[in-house]
C-alpha positions as CSV (number, residue, x, y, z in Angstrom):
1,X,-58.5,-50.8,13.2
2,X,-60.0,-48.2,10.5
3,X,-63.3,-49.8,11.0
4,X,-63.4,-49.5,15.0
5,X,-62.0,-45.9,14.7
6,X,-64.5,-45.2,12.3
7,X,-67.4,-46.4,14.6
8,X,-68.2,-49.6,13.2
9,X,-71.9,-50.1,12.4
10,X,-72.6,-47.1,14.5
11,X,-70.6,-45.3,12.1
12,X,-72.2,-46.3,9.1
13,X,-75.4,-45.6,10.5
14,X,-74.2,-42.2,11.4
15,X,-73.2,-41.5,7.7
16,X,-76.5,-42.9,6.2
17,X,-78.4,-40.2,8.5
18,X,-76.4,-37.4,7.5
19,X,-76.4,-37.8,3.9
20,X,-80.3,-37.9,4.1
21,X,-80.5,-35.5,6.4
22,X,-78.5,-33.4,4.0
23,X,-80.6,-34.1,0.8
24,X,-82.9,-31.8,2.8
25,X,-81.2,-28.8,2.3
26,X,-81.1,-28.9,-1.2
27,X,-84.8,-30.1,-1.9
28,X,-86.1,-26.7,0.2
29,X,-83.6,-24.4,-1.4
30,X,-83.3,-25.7,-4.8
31,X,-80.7,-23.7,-7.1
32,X,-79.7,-21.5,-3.8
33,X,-78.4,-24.7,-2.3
34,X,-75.2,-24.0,-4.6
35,X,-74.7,-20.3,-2.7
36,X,-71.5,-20.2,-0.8
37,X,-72.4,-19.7,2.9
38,X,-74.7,-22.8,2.5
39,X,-71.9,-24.9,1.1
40,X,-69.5,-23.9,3.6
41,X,-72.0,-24.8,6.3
42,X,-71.2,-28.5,5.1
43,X,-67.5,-28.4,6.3
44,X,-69.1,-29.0,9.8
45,X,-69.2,-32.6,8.5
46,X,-65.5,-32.9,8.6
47,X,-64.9,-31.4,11.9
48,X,-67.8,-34.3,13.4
49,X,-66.0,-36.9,11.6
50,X,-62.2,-36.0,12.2
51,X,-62.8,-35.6,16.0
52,X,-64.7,-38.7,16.6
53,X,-62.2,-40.5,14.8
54,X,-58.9,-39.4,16.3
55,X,-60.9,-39.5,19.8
56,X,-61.4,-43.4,19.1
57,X,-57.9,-43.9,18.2
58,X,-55.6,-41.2,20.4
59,X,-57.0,-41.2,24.2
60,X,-54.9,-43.1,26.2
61,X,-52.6,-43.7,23.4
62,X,-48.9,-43.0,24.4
63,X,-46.9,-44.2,21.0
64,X,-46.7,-41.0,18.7
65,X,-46.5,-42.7,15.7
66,X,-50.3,-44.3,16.3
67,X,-51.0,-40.7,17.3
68,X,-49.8,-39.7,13.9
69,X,-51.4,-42.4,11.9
70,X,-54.4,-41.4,13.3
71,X,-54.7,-37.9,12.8
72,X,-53.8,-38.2,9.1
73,X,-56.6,-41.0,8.6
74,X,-59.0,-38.7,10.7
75,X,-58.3,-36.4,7.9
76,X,-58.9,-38.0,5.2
77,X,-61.8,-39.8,6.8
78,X,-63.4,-36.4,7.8
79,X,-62.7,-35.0,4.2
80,X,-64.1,-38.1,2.4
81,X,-67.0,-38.0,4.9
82,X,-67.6,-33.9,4.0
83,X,-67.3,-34.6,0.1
84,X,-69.8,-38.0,0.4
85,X,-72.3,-36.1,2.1
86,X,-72.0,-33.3,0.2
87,X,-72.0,-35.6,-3.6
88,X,-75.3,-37.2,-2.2
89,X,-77.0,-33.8,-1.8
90,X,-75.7,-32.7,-4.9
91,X,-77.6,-35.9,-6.8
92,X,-80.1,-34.9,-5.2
93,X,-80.2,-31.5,-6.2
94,X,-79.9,-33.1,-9.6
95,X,-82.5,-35.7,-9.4
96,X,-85.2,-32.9,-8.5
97,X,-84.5,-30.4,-11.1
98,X,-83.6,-33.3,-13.8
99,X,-80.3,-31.9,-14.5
100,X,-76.6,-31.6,-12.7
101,X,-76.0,-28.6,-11.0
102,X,-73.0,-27.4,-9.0
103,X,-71.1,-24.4,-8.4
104,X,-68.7,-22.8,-10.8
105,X,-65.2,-24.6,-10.9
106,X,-62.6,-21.9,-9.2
107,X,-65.4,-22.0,-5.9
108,X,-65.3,-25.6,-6.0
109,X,-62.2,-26.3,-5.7
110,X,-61.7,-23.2,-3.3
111,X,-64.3,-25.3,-1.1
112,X,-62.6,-28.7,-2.0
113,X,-59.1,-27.3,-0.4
114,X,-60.9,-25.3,2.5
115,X,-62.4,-28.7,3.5
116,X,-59.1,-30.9,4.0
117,X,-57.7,-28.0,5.6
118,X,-60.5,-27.7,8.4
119,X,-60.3,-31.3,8.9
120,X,-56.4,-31.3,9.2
121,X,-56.5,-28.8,11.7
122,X,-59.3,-30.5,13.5
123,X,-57.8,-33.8,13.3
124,X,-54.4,-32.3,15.1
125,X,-57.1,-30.3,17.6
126,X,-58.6,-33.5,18.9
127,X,-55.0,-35.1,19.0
128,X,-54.1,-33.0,21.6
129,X,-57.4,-32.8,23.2
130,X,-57.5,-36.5,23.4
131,X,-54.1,-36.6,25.2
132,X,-55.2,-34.7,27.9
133,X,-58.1,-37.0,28.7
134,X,-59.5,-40.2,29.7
135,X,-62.0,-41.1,28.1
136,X,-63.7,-41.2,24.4
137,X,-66.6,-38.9,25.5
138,X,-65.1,-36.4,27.6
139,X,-62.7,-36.0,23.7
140,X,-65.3,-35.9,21.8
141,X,-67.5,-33.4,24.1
142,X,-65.3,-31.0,24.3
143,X,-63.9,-30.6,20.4
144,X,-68.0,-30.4,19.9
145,X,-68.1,-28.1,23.2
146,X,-65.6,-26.1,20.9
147,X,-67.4,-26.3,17.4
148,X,-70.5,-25.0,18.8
149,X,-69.4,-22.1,20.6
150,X,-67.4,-21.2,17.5
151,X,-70.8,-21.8,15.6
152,X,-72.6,-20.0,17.8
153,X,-70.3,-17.0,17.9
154,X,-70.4,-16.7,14.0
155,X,-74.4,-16.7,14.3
156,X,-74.9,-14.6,17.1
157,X,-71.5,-12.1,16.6
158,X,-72.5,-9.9,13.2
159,X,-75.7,-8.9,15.1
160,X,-73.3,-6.8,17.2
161,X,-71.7,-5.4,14.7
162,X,-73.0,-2.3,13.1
163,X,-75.2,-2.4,10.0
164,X,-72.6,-1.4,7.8
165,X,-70.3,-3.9,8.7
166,X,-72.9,-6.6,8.6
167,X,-73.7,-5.6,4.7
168,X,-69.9,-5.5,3.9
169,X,-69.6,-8.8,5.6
170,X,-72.5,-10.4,3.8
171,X,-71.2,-8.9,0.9
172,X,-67.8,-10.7,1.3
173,X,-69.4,-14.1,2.3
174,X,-71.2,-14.0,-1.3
175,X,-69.0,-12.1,-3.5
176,X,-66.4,-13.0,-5.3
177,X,-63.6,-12.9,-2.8
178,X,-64.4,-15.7,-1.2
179,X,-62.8,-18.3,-2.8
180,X,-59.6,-16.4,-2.6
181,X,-59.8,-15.7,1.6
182,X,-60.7,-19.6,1.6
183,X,-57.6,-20.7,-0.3
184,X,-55.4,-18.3,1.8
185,X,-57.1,-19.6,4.6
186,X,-56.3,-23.1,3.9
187,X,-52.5,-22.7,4.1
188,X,-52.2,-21.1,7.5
189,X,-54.7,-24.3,8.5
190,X,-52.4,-26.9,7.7
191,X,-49.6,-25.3,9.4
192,X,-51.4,-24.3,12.5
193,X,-52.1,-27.8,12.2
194,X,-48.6,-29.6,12.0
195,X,-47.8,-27.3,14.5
196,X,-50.4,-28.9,17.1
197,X,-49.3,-32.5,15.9
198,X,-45.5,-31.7,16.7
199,X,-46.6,-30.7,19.4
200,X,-48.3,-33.9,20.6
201,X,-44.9,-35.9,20.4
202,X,-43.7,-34.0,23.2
203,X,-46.7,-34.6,24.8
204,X,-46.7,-38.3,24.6
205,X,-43.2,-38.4,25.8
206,X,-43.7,-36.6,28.9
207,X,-46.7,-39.2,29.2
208,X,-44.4,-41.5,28.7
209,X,-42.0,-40.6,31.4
210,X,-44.5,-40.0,34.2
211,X,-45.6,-43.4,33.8
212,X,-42.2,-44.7,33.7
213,X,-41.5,-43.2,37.4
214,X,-45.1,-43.8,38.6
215,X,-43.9,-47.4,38.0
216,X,-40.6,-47.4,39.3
217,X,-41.9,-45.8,42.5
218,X,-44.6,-48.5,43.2
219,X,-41.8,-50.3,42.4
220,X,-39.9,-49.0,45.2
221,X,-42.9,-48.8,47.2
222,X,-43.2,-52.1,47.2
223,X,-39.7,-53.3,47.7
224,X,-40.3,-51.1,51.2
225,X,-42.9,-52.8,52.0
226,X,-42.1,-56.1,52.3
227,X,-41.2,-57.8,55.1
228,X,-37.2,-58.2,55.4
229,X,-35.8,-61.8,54.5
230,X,-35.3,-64.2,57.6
231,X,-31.7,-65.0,58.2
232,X,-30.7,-68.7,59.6
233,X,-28.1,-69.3,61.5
């Protein structure tokens, strides 16, 4: 069941092109592939991997506790995902400068926590997404439907802003504050998150109960229907 939810082949073959896609990062940017903004740009890799997964394994699903099993192993499969791709470009980082490089320990680990946490809360996302569609695609379009805009509102959004605010922000984003806000961050995450996968029991049992009286009105429907038994006498 992991393997199908994971994608199969299709899967693995989506892994292998991300982790060399991302040793391109660090070979261009060398030692400024360790700054902060670019190693938070990684945690996009959990979001792609925790939605696709939960997508595979919640649409049309009506049992909560599948629904639960596979929001926690979309998790953990977009977190191990993030940290896999992110360990390759990190060797290879180190392969091209000879030596091991990574970022000091307290952002690390900041980074490490942030990561689970975005791929808890996108894991529970897509769990309620999923529920309230059809099909695999029409999931998985709109969680990336959702990532982009987000994305594309953190690009395009500071430019409004005026230049002042843009400097303190950037200032933030690199400074040493950041592993604090991302550990603070992470917390409200995880809750925001358990709150979204309570919230799909309730959905599944209202599923549950419209298809039990769609059922037991075909039933009667059909019961109508039928032609009325012939008495002998």
């Amino acid at each position: 069941m992991f393997w199908r939810l994971a994608g199969g082949v299709r899967g693995v073959l989506m892994v292998a092109f991300l982790a060399a896609a991302g040793t391109i990062v660090p070979m261009k940017f060398g030692y400024l592939f360790i700054d902060p903004v670019i190693l938070l740009a990684y945690v996009a890799v959990a979001v792609l991997f925790a939605s696709d997964f939960v997508a595979r394994g919640v649409v049309g699903c009506t049992d909560t506790q599948i629904v639960r099993r596979a929001v926690i192993h979309g998790a953990i499969y977009g977190w191990c995902g993030w940290a896999l791709i992110l360990g390759v470009a990190f060797a290879a980082l180190a392969a091209m400068k000879g030596r091991t490089v990574l970022p000091p320990a307290e952002p690390l680990l900041a980074l490490i926590v942030f990561a689970f946490a975005v791929a808890w809360l996108t894991a529970c996302l897509a769990a309620v997404v999923s529920l309230n569609v059809f099909t695999v695609k029409s999931a998985r379009d709109m969680m990336r439907l959702g990532f982009f805009f987000i994305l594309l509102l953190g690009l395009v959004g500071p430019r409004f802003l005026p230049a002042e605010w843009r400097q303190s922000l950037s200032r933030f984003l690199t400074g040493p504050m950041l592993p604090a806000l991302l550990l603070c961050v992470s917390p409200v995450f995880l809750l925001v998150g358990a709150g979204l996968l309570r919230h799909t029991r309730h959905m599944s049992v209202e599923r549950k109960t419209g298809l039990s009286i769609t059922q037991i009105d075909e039933e009667n429907t059909s019961r109508s229907d039928s032609p009325p038994p012939i008495e002998r006498g």
